[in-house]
C-alpha positions in Angstrom: 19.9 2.3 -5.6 16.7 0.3 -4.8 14.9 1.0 -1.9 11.4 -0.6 -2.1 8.8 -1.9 -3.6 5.0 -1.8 -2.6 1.5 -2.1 -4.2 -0.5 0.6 -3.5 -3.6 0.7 -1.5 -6.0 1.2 -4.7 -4.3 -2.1 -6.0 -3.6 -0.4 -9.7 0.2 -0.1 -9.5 3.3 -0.9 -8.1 5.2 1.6 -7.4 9.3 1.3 -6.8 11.2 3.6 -4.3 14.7 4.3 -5.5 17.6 6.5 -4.2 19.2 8.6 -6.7 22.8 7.7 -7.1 24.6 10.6 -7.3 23.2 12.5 -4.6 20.6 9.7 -2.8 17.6 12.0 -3.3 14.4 9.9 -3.4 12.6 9.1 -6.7 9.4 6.5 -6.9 8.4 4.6 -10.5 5.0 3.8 -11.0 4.3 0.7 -12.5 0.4 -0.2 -13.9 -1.1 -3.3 -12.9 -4.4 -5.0 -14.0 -6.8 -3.9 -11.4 -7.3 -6.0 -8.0 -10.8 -6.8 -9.0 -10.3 -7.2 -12.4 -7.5 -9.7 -11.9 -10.4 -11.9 -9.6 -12.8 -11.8 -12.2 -10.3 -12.4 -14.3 -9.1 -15.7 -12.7 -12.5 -16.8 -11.2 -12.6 -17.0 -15.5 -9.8 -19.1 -15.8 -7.3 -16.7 -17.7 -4.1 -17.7 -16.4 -1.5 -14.7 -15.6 1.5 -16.7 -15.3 3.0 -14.7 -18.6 1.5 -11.5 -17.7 3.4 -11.5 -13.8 6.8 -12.6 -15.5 6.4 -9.6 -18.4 5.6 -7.2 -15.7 8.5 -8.3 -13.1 10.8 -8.0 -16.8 9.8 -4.7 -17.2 10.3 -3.4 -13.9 13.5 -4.9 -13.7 14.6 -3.4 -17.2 13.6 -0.2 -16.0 15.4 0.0 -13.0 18.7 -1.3 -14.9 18.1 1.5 -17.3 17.8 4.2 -14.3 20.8 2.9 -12.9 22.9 3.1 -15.9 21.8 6.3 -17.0 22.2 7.6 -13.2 25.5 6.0 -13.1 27.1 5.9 -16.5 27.6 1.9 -16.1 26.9 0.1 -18.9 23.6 -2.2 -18.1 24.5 -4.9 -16.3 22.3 -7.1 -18.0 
């Protein structure tokens, strides 16, 4: 079950808390993320991230689908 979801202090990750399903014990995902300065330098250049934002959320969320299937025995409920 999802609990939260933060980016860390150090600005290199995203990290999501979830509660394990069978017995609600937490578990936290770590997610890399293009550094907080890199991404400015990165944008003052005019890269645009729009693709890169939507292909991380993507893979967060297939993750977490896959946890909770495997934690549940559901099929994904993609």
């Amino acid at each position: 079950m999802f609990v939260d979801a933060v980016y860390n202090r150090q600005g290199d990750m995203i990290s999501v808390s979830w509660a394990r399903y069978s017995d609600g014990q937490s578990e936290t995902y770590n997610f890399p993320v293009i550094d907080g300065s890199d991404y400015t330098e990165m944008m003052n250049n005019g890269q645009d991230f729009s693709a890169y934002r939507q292909q991380l959320i993507d893979t967060i969320y297939m993750h977490m689908v896959k946890v909770e299937s495997e934690q549940t025995g559901r099929t994904p409920a993609i």
